[in-house]
C-alpha positions as CSV (number, residue, x, y, z in Angstrom):
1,X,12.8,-0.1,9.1
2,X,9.5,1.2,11.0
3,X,6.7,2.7,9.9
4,X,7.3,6.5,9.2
5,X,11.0,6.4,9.8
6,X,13.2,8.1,7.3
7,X,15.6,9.4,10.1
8,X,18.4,7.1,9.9
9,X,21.2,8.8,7.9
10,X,22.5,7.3,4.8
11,X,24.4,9.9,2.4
12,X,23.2,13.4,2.6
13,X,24.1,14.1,-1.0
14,X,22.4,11.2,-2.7
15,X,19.5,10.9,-0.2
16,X,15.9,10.6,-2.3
17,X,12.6,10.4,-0.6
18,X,10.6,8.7,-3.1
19,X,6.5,9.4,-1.2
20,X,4.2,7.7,-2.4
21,X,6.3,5.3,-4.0
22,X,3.4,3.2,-5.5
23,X,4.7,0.1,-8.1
24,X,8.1,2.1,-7.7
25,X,9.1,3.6,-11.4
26,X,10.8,6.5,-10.3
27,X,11.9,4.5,-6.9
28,X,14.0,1.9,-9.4
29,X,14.9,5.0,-11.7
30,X,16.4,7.1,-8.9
31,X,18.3,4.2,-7.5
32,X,19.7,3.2,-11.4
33,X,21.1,6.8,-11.2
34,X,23.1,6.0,-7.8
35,X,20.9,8.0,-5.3
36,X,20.1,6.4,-1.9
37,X,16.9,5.8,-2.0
38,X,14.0,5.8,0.5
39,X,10.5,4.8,-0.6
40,X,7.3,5.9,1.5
41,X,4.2,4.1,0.3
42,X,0.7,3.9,2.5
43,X,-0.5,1.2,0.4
44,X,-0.1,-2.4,2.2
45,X,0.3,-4.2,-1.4
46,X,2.5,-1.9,-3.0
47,X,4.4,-1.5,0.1
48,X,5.0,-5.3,0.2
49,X,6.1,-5.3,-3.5
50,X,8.2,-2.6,-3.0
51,X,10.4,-4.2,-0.2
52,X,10.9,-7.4,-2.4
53,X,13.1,-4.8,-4.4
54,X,14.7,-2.3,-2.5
55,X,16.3,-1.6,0.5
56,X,14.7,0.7,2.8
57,X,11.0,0.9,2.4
58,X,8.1,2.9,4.8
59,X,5.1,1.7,5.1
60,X,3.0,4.6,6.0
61,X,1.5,8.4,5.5
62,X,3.7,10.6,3.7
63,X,2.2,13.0,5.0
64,X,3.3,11.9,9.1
65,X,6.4,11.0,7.7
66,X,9.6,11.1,10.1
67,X,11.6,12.8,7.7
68,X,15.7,12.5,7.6
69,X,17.8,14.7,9.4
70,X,20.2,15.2,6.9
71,X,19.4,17.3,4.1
72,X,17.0,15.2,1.3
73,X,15.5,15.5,-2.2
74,X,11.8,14.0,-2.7
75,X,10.8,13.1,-6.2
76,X,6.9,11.9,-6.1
77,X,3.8,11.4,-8.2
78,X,2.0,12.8,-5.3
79,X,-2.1,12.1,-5.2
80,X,-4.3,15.1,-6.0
81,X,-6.3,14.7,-2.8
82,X,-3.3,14.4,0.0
83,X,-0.8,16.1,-1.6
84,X,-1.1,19.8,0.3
85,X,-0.5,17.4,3.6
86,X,2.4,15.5,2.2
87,X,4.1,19.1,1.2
88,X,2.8,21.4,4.3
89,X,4.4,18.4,6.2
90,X,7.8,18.1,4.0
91,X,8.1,22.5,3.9
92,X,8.0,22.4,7.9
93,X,10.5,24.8,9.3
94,X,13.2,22.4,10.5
95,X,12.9,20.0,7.6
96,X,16.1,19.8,5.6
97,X,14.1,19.6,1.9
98,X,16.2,20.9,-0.6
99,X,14.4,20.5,-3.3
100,X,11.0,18.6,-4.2
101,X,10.1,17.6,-7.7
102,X,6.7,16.5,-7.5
103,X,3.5,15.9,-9.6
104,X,0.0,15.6,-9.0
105,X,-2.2,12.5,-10.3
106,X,-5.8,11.5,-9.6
107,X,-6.0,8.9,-6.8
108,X,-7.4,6.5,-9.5
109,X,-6.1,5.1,-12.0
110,X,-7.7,3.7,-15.2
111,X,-6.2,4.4,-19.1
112,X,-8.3,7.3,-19.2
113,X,-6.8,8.8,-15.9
114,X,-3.3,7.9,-16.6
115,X,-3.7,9.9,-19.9
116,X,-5.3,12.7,-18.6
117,X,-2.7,12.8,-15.6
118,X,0.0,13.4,-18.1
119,X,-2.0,15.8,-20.3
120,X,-2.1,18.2,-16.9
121,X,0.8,17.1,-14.5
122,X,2.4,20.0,-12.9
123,X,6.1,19.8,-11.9
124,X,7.7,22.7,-10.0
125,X,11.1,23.1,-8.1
126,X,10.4,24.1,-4.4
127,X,13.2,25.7,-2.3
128,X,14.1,24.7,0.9
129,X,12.7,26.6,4.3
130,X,16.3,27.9,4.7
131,X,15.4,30.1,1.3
132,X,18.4,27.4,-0.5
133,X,17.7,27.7,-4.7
């Protein structure tokens, strides 16, 4: 699959963006549940690691995505400092989000961070530009 291209269909009802898939936890969680996954990471490493172990894997911006055509669900652990691009970009008229489930987390991550991040993670259902709840 290319850089930035989620377009390819695959199952409209089970289709999961997983942006900024990182070392893939939700990614493998989503796909144990039966969903089709797709996992956009900009990392070079993590993207790597994630191909070893599944499917369809983009290597590239989130926030430039080429996002499906079908209608899609993103789940994400988006970071604090690129997350209004990855979501102005996903909320697009056109796009066929119908839901996003997503949290911020500080772009670093020690033990101090990744307690912190769960102390103040925000998680909100957003509706799809077609005004879909």
């Amino acid at each position: 699959m290319q850089a930035g291209d989620c377009s390819r269909p695959c199952g409209a009802a089970r289709l999961r963006v997983a942006a900024s898939a990182g070392t893939g936890i939700l990614t493998s969680a989503l796909a144990r549940g039966g969903a089709h996954v797709i996992a956009v990471e900009i990392d070079h490493e993590l993207a790597a690691d994630l191909r070893r172990r599944f499917p369809k894997v983009v290597e590239g911006d989130a926030a430039r995505l080429e996002v499906p055509r079908e209608p899609f669900k993103v789940v994400a652990n988006l970071p604090f400092g690129d997350g209004t691009a990855i979501l102005r970009r996903l909320l697009h008229p056109g796009v066929s989000l119908m839901t996003a489930d997503v949290s911020f987390v500080p772009r670093t991550s020690t033990a101090r961070t990744r307690r912190l991040s769960h102390a103040v993670t925000a998680t909100d259902r957003v509706p799809s530009c077609r005004g879909a709840r």
